[in-house]
C-alpha positions as CSV (number, residue, x, y, z in Angstrom):
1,X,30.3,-3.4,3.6
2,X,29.0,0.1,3.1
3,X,25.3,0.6,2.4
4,X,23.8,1.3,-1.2
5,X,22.9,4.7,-1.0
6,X,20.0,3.5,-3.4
7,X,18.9,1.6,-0.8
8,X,18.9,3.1,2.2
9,X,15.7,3.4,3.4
10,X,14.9,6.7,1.2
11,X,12.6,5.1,-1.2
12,X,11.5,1.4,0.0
13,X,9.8,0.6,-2.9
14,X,13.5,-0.2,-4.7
15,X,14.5,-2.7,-2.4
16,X,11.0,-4.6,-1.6
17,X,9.5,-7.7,-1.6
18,X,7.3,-9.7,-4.3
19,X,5.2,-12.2,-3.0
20,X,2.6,-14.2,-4.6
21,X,0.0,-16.9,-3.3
22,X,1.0,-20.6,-3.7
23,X,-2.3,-22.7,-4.2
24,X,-1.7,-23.3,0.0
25,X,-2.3,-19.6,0.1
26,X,1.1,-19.0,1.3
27,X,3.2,-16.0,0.0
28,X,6.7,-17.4,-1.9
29,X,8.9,-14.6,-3.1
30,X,11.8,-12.9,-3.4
31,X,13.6,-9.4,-2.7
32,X,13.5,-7.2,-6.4
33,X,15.8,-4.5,-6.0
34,X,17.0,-1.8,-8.4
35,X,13.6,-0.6,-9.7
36,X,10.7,1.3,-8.2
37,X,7.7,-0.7,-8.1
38,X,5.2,1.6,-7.1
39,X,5.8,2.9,-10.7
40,X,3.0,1.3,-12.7
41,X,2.4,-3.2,-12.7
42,X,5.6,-4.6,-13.8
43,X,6.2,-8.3,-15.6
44,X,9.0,-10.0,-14.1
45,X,10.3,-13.7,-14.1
46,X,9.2,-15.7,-11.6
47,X,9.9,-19.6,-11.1
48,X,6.9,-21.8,-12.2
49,X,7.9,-24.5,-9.5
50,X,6.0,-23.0,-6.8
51,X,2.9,-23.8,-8.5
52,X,3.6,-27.5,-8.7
53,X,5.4,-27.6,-4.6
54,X,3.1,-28.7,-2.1
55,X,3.8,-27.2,1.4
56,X,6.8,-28.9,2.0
57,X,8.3,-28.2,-1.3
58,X,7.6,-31.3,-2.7
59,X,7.2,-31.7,-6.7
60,X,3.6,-32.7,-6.7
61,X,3.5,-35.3,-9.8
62,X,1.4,-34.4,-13.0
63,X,0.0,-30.9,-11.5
64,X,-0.2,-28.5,-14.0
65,X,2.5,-29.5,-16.5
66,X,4.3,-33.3,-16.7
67,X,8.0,-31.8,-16.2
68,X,10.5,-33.2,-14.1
69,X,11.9,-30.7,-11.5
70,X,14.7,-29.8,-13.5
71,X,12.5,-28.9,-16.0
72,X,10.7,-26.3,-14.4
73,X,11.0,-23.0,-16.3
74,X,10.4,-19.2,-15.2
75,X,6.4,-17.7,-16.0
76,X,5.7,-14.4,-16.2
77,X,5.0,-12.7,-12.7
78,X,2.6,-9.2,-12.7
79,X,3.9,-7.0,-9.8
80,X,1.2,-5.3,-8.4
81,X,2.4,-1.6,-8.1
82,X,-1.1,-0.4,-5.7
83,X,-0.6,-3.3,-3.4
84,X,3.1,-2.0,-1.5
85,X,2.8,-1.7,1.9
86,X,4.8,-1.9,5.2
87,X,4.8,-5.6,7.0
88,X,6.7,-5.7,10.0
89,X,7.1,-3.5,12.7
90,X,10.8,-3.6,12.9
91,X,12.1,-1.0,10.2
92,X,10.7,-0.8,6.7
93,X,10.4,-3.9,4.8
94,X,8.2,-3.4,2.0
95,X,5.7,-6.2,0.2
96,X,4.4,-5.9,-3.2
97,X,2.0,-9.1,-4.4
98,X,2.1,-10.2,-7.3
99,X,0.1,-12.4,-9.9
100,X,0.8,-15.2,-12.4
101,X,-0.2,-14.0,-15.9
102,X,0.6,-15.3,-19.1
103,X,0.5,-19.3,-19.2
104,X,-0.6,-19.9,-16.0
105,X,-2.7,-16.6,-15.3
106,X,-5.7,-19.2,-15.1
107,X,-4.4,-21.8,-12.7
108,X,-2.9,-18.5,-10.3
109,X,-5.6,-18.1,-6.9
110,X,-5.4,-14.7,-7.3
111,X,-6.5,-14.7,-11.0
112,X,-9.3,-17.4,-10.2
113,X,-11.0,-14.9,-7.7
114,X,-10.8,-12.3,-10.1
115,X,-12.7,-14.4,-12.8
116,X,-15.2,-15.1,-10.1
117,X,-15.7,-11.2,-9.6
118,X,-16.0,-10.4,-13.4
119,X,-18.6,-13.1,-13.6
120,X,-20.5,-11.0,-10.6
121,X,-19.5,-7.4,-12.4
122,X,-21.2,-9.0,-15.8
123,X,-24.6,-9.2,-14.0
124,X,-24.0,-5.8,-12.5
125,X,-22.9,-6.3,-9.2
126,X,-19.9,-5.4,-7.0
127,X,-18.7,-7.5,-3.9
128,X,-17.5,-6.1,-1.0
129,X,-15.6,-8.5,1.9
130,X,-14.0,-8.9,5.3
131,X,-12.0,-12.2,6.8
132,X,-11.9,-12.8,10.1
133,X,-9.9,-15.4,11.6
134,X,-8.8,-17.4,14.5
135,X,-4.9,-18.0,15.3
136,X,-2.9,-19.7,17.9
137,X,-0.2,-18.2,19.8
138,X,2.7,-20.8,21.0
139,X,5.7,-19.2,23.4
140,X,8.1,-21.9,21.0
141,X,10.6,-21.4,18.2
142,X,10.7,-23.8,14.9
143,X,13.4,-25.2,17.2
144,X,11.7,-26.1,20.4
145,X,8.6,-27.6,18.3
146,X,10.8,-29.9,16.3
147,X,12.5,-31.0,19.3
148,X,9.4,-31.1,22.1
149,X,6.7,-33.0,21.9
150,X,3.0,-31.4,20.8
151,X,2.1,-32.2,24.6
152,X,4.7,-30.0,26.1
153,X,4.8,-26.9,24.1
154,X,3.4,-23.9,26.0
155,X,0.3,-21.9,24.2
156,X,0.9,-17.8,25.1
157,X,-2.4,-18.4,27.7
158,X,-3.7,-21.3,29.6
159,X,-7.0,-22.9,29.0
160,X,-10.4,-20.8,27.0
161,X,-11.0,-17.4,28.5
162,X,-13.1,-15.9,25.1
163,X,-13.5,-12.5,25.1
164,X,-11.4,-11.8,28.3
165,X,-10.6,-8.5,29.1
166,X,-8.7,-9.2,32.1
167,X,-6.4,-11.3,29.4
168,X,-6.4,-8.2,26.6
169,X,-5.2,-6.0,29.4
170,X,-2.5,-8.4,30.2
171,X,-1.7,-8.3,26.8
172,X,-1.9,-4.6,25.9
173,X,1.7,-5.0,25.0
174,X,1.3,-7.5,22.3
175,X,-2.3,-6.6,21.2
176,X,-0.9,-2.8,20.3
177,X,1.9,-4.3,18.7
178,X,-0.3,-6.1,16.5
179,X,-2.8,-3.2,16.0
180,X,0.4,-1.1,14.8
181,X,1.5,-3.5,12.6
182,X,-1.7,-3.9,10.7
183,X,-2.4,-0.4,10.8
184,X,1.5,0.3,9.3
185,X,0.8,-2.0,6.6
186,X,-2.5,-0.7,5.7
187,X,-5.0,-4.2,6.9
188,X,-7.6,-2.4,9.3
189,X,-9.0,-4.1,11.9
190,X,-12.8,-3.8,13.3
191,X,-12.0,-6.2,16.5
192,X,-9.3,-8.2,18.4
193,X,-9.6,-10.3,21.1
194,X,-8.6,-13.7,23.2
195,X,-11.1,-16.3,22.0
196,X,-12.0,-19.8,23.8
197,X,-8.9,-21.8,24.0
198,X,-5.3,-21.6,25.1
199,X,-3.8,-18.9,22.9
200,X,-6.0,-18.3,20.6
201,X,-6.7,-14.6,19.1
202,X,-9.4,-13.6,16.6
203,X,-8.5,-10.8,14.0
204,X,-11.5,-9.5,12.4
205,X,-10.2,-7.7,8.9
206,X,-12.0,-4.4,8.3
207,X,-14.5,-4.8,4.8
208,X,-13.5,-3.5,1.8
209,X,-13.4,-4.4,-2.2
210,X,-13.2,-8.2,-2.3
211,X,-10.1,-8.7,-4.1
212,X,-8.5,-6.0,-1.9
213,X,-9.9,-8.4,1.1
214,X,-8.7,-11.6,-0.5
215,X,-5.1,-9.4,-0.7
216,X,-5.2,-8.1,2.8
217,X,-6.2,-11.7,4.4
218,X,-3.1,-13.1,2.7
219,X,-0.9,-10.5,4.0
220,X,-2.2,-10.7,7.4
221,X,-1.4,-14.6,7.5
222,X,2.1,-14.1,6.5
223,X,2.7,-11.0,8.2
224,X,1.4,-12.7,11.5
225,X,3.5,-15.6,11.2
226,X,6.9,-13.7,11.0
227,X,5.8,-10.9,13.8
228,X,5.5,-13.7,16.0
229,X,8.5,-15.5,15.2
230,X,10.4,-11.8,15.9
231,X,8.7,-12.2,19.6
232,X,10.0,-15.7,20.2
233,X,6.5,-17.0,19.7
234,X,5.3,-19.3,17.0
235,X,1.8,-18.6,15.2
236,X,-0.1,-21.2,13.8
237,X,-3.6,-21.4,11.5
238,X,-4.3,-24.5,11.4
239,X,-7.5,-25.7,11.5
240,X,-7.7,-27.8,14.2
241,X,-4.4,-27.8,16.3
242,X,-5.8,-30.5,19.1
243,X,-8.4,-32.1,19.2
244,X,-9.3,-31.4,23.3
245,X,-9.8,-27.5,21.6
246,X,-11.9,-26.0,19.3
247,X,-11.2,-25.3,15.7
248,X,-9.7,-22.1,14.0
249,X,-12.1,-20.9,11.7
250,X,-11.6,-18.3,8.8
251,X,-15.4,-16.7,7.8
252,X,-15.9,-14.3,5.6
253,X,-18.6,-11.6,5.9
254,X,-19.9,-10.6,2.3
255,X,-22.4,-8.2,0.7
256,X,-22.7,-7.3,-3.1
257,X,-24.5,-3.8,-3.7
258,X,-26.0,-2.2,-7.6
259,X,-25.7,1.1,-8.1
260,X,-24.4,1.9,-4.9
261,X,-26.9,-0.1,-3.1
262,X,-26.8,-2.7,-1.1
263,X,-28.4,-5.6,-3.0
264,X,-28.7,-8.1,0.3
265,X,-31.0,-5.6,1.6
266,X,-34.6,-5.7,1.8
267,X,-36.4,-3.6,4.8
268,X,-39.5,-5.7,4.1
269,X,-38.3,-9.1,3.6
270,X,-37.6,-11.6,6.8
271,X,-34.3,-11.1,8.2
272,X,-34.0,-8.0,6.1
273,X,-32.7,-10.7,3.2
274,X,-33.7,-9.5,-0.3
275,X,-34.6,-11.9,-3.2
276,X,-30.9,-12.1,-4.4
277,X,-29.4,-13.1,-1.6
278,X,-32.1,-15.5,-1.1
279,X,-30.7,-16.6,-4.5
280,X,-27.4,-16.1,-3.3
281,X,-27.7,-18.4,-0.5
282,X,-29.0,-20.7,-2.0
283,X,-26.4,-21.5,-4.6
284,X,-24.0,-21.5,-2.1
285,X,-25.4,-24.0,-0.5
286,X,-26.7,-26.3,-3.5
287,X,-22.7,-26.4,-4.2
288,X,-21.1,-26.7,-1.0
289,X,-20.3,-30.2,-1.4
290,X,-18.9,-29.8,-5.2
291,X,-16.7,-26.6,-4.1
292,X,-16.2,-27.5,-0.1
293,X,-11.9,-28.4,-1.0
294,X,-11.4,-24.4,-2.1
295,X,-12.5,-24.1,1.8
296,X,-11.1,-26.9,3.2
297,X,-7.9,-27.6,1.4
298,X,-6.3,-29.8,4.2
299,X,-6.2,-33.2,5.6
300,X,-6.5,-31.6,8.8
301,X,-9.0,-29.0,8.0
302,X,-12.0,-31.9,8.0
303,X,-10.7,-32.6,11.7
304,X,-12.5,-29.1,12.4
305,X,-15.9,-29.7,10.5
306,X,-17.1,-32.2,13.2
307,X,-20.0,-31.9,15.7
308,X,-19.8,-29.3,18.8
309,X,-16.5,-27.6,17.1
310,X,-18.5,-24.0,16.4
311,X,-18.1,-25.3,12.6
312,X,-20.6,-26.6,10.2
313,X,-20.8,-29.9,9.3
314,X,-23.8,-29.6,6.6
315,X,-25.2,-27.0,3.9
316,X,-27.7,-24.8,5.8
317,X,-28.4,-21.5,7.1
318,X,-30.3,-19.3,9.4
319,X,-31.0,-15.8,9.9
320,X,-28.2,-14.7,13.0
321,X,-27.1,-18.5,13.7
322,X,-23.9,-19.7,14.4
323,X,-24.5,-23.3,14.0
324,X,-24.8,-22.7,10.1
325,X,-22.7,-22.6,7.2
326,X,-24.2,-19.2,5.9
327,X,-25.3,-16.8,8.6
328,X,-27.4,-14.0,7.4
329,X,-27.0,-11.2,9.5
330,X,-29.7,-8.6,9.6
331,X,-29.0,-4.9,10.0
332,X,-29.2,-1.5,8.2
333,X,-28.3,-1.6,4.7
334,X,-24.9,-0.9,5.1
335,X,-24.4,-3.5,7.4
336,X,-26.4,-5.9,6.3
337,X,-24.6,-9.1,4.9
338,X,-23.8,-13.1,5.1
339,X,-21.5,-15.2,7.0
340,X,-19.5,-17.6,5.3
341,X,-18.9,-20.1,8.2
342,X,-17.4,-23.4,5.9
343,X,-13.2,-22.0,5.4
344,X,-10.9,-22.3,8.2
345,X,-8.4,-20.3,9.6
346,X,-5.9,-23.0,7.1
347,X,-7.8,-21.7,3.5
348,X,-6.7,-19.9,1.0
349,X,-8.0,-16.6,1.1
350,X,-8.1,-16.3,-3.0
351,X,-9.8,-19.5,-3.7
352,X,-12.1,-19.4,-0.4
353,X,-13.5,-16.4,-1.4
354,X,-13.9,-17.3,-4.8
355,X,-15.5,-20.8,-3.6
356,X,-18.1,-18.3,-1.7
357,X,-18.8,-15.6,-4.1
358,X,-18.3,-18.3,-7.3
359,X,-21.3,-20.7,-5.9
360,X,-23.5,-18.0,-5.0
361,X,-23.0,-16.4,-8.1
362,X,-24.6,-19.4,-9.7
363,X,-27.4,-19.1,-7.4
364,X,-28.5,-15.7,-8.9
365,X,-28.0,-17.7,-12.7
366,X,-29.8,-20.8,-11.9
367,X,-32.1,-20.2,-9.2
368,X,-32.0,-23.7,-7.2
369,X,-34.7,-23.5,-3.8
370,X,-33.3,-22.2,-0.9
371,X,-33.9,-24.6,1.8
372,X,-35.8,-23.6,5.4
373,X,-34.0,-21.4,7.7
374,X,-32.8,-23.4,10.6
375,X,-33.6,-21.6,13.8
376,X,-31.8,-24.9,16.3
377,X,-28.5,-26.5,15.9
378,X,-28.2,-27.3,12.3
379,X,-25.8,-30.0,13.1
380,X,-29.2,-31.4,15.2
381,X,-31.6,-31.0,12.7
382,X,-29.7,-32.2,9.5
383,X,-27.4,-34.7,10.6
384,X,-28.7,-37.1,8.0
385,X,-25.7,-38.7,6.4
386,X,-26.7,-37.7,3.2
387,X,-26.9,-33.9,3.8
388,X,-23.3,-33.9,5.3
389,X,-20.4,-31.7,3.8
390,X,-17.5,-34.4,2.5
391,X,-15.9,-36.1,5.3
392,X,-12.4,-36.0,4.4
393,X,-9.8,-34.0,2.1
394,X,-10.5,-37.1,-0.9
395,X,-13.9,-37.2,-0.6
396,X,-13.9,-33.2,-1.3
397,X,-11.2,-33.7,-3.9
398,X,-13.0,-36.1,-5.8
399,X,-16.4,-34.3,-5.5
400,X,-15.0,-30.9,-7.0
401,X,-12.7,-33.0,-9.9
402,X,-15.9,-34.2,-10.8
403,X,-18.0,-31.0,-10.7
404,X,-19.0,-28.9,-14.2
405,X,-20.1,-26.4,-12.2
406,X,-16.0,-26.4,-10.3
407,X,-14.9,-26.1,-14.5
408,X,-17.7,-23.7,-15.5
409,X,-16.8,-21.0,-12.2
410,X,-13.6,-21.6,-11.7
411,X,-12.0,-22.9,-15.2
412,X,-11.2,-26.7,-16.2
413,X,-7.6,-25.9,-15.9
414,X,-7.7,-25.0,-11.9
415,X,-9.8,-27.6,-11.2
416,X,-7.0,-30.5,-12.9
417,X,-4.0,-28.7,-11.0
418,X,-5.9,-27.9,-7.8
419,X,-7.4,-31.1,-7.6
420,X,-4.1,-33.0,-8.3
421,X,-2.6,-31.1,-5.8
422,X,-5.3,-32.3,-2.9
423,X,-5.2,-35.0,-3.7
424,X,-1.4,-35.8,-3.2
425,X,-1.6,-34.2,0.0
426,X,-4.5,-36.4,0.9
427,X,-1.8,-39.4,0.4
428,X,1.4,-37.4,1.7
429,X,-0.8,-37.7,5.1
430,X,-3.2,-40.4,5.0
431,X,-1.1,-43.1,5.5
432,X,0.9,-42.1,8.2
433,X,0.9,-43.6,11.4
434,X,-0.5,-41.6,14.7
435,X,1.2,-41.6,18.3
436,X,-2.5,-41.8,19.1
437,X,-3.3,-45.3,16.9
438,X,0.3,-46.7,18.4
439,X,-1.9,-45.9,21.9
440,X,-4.9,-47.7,21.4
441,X,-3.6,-50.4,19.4
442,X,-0.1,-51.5,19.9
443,X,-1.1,-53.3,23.1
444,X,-4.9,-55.0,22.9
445,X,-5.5,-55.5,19.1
């Protein structure tokens, strides 16, 4: 069949893609062809089901809206004309994102983050962000994984080597690719490199705008996933992918600046750290608990926030420590800026952020104290049970259903839907039975 002349590679822009983020942060879509979307936002219909599927494309009962499958309608879908870029490195194939507005503008991620950043814009601040996160390569195909076992698929290196260079110049191959491909589609990176355990690469996503971050660290995910899958490799972000390895985190660096400046700065102060982001800091940590799901959406993602797993497993921070949840890092001002150490490498960029930028927001409004730096482990020195972030995805679930500060940030209407949905993927896992509990007890008990 003879090729459209319209759509031969001339203009991509009329034969692209529209994606937009699921509440799992995963990028559903479609090819739009015919029209150029880089001509000004664009409404379009978009199936409302994919706000109600869980990650298996499950109908998740009662979400948002008590409709049978059958039922579910089309909602108005906002094409983002500024946001087209290239995403793979084979050929031009063009992404647009897109946003739910209209009816369900308020349940969409990406329109929860931006309420979050009006919120900061009302008292006068911008926010300015960069993910970085952790990703496992696997030399398998969605073939070979359904049909070997976990213990017998092959991760692209062999045991931890962080920061190897002998392994990056092994690699050059695929690391260039990789830098191509993020610089093609417009995602710069400030570092990549082999991080401890078998496989494992850490992206760090260059700072920028926060909602531009939020829609570059989706991208990246996605874009990741299917460059990998062209190499006959399989990437993964889960949280925790064994536990004999460490976890896949996904921080976020974050600074907020007034008139120009940044407002995290303070030459005086200790640490550099200026009132307001004592403030800051402080609300994020008073509601870690309440907002920890919008960080840790998944069963599996509380299988990372254990002891010795480089993750926190408690509110806390400390000027330049790891072992803490925030992680102020001192420098000149326009370096100077937090860690956000709670998300994974699993979390929605839109509502991570949000969840970090949101409770810190209501720092600055309420002013809670900021507890003592921690200058040891944190996971030593607060390991009382009653300081601990929730222990599973139901705990955090019912925490943040039950939060008024979740429905004052973030909207009553997300918190119902979101909430619903964790908590039917708490039970689509929970009560499944474990090679590992068949192991221990299918002989002795």
């Amino acid at each position: 069949m003879p090729t459209d002349p319209r759509f031969s590679g001339a203009n991509p822009a009329r034969a692209a893609m529209v994606g937009v983020s699921d509440f799992d942060g995963v990028l559903r879509g479609k090819h739009v062809l015919g029209e150029d979307l880089s001509d000004g936002d664009k409404v379009i219909k978009f199936s409302e089901a994919v706000l109600a599927w869980d990650c298996a494309d499950r109908v998740i009962p009662a979400s948002f809206t008590q409709k049978p499958l059958s039922a579910f309608g089309d909602a108005d879908l906002r094409i983002l004309s500024g946001t087209g870029r290239s995403v793979s490195h084979l050929g031009d194939q063009y992404l647009y994102l897109a946003e739910f507005t209209g009816a369900h503008e308020n349940i969409c991620p990406r329109g929860v983050l931006r309420k979050v950043l009006r919120r900061a814009a009302d008292h006068g601040y911008d926010c300015t962000a960069g993910f970085e996160f952790e990703f496992m390569l696997f030399k398998e195909n969605a073939d070979t994984i359904e049909e070997k076992p976990f213990g017998e698929w092959a991760p692209l290196t062999r045991g931890p080597f962080g920061y190897s260079i002998a392994r990056s110049i092994a690699q050059h191959e695929l690391f260039g690719e990789i830098l191509a491909l993020c610089e093609k589609a417009r995602i710069p990176l400030s570092g990549l490199h082999f991080e401890t355990g078998p496989g494992v690469v850490e992206a760090s996503l260059r700072h920028c705008d926060a909602l531009e971050a939020a829609d570059r660290a989706t991208i990246f995910k996605s874009m990741i996933k299917a460059w990998a899958q062209t190499r006959g490799m399989m990437a993964t972000f889960m949280a925790k992918v064994s536990e004999k390895w460490p976890g896949q985190s996904g921080h976020i660096h974050i600074s907020m600046s007034s008139d120009s400046q940044n407002a995290f700065y303070d030459g005086d102060a200790f640490g550099n750290v200026s009132d307001l982001m004592r403030r800051f800091i402080a609300g994020q940590l008073e509601y870690m608990n309440e907002f920890c799901v919008l960080a840790a959406p998944n069963f599996n993602s509380y299988k990372r926030l254990v002891p010795g797993s480089w993750a926190p497993i408690c509110p806390s921070w400390g000027v330049d420590n790891r072992s803490c949840a925030v992680r102020a890092i001192p420098g000149e001002p326009s370096a100077h800026r937090l860690e956000y150490r709670l998300p994974g490498a699993d979390a929605n960029p839109y509502l991570a952020l949000a969840c970090a930028i949101g409770s810190g927001i209501l720092g600055v409004e309420t002013g809670p104290a900021l507890p003592a730096s921690i200058v040891g482990d944190a996971s030593a020195e607060m390991c009382r049970p009653s300081t601990r972030l929730p222990q599973s995805l139901s705990e955090a679930t019912s925490r943040f259903a039950e939060s008024a500060a979740a429905s004052d940030v973030f909207g009553e209407r997300f918190v119902g839907a979101f909430s619903c949905s964790r908590h039917w993927e708490w039970q689509a896992v929970q009560h499944r039975v474990t090679d590992f509990e068949r192991r221990r007890y299918f002989e002795i008990i």
